[in-house]
C-alpha positions in Angstrom: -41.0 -36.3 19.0 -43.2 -35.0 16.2 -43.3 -31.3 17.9 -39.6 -31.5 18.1 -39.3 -32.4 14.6 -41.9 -29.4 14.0 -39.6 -26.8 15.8 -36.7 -27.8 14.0 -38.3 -27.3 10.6 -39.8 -23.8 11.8 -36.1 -22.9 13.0 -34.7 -23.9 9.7 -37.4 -22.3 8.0 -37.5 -18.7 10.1 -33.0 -18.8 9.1 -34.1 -19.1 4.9 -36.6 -16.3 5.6 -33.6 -14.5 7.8 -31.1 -15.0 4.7 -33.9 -14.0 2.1 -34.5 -10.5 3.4 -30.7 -9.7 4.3 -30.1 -11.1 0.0 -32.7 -8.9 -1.1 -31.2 -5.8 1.3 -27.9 -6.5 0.4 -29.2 -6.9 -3.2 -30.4 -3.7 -3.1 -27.7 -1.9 -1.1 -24.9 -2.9 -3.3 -26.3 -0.1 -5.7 -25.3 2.9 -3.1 -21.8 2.7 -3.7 -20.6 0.9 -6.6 -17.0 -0.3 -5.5 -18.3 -1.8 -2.5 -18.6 -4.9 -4.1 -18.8 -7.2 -0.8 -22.2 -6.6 -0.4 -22.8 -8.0 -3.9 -21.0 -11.1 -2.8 -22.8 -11.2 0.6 -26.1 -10.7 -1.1 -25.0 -14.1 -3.7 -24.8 -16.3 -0.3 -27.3 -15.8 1.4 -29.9 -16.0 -1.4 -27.9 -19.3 -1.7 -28.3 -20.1 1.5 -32.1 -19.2 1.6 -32.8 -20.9 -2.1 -31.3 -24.3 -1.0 -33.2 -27.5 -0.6 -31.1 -28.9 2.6 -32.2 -28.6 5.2 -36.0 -28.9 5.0 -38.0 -27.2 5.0 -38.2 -25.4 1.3 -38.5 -22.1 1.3 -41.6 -20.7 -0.2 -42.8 -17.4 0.8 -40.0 -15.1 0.3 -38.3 -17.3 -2.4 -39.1 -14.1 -4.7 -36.9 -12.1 -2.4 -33.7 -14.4 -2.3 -34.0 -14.6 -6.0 -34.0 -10.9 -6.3 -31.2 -10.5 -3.8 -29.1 -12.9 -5.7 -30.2 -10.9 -9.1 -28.9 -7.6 -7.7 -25.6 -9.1 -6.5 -24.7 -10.3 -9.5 -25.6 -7.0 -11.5 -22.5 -5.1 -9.9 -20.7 -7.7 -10.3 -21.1 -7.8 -14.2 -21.6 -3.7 -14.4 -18.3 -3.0 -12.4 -16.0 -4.7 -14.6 -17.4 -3.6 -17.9 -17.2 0.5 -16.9 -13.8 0.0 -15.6 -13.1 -2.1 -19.0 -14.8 0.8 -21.2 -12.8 3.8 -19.2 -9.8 2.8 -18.8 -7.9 5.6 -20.7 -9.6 7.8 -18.7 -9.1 5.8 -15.4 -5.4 6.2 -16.0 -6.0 10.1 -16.6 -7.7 10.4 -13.4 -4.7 8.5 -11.5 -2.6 10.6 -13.0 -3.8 13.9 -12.1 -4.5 13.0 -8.4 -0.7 11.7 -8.3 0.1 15.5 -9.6 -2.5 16.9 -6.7 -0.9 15.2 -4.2 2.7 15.9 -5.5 3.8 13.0 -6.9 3.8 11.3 -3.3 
């Protein structure tokens, strides 16, 4: 009972280290192309997922990662918002001209 007990804990404990590396990837992937803001957001849960305390056991190892992973998903999702906030005169502008590229379609 006590090595089944074991198993599950090492299962539970080998997903949090799963979900910390694919945060901190994410994390750090969301950086490539700015719109592609689902990759923030997937980063966010699953440095949730890893950083939670249910089910045992804690995560300790790659806490550091999750964390991180969760830090850079939430950078884009702060930075985004503010350069479209600061440009959008020009924003307009650009729409504008590609609508007169494209002939007004």
């Amino acid at each position: 009972m006590n090595n089944e007990v074991d198993a599950k804990e090492l299962t539970v404990l080998g997903q949090k280290y799963a979900f910390a590396t694919v945060s901190l990837v994410l994390g750090i992937s969301c950086f490539v192309n700015l719109l592609g803001l689902e990759k923030a957001i997937l980063a966010i849960v699953f440095g949730w997922l890893a950083l939670r305390a249910t089910p045992e056991p804690l995560l300790q190892k790659h806490r550091g990662w999750a964390k991180i992973g969760v830090s850079f998903g939430i950078l884009p999702l702060i930075i985004l918002p503010i350069i479209l906030i600061l440009n959008f005169d020009r924003l307009r502008e650009l729409i504008e001209c590609l609508s007169k590229m494209s002939g007004g379609r």
